[in-house]
N, C-alpha and C positions, 0 to 999 in steps of 0.2 A: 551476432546475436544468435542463441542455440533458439533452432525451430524448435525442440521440444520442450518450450515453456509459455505456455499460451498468458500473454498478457491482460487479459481480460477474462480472467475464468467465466466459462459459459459462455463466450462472446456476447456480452452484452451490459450495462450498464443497468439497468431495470430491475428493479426491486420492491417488493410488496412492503418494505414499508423502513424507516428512518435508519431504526437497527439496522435491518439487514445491507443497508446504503453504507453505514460505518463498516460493518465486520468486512464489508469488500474493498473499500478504501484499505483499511489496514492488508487485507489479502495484499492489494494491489501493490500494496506501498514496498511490502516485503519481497514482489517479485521485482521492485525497482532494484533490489540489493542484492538480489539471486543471479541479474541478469549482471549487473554492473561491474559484481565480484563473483564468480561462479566458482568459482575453489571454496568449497565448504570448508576447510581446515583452515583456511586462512579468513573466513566470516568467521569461526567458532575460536580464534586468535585475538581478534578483533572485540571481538563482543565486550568483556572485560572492562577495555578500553574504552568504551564509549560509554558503558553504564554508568562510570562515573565521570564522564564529563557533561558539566550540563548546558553548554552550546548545544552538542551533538545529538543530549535527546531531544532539548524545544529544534534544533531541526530535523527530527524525527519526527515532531509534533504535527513541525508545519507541512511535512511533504503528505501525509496522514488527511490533515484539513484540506488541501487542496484538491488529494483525490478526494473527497467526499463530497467538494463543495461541486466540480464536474462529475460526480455523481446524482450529486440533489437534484442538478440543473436540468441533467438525462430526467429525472422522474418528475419534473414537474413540480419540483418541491414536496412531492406527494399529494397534491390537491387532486380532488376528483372532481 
């Protein structure tokens, strides 16, 4: 795995509020694919391909929901 891709941008999970809990799932999600495939010419090969399959985006979906939901979880569901 390359050290220079911090997996948790900010080191941290915690976020001021729902949105910002999703825009980092999706971050997160995208560094699952960065990290997995790291040859950007071969992600921008790919891409094509996946946009029209529609297994490959609902599990795009679901890797997306999962970080979010272990993000919710970090914030307390946002309850004060």
């Amino acid at each position: 795995m390359s050290d220079s891709v911090q997996l948790i941008p900010g080191n941290s999970l915690i976020t001021e509020t729902p949105e910002e809990g999703r825009a980092l799932a999706i971050k997160m999600s995208r560094l699952i694919i960065k990290i997995t495939q790291p040859d950007a010419a071969v992600r921008e090969r790919l891409r094509p391909i996946y946009a029209e399959d529609a297994a490959m985006l609902i599990a795009i979906g679901q890797t997306v929901a999962i970080e979010f939901a272990t993000i919710a979880a970090a914030n307390n569901y946002w309850k004060k």
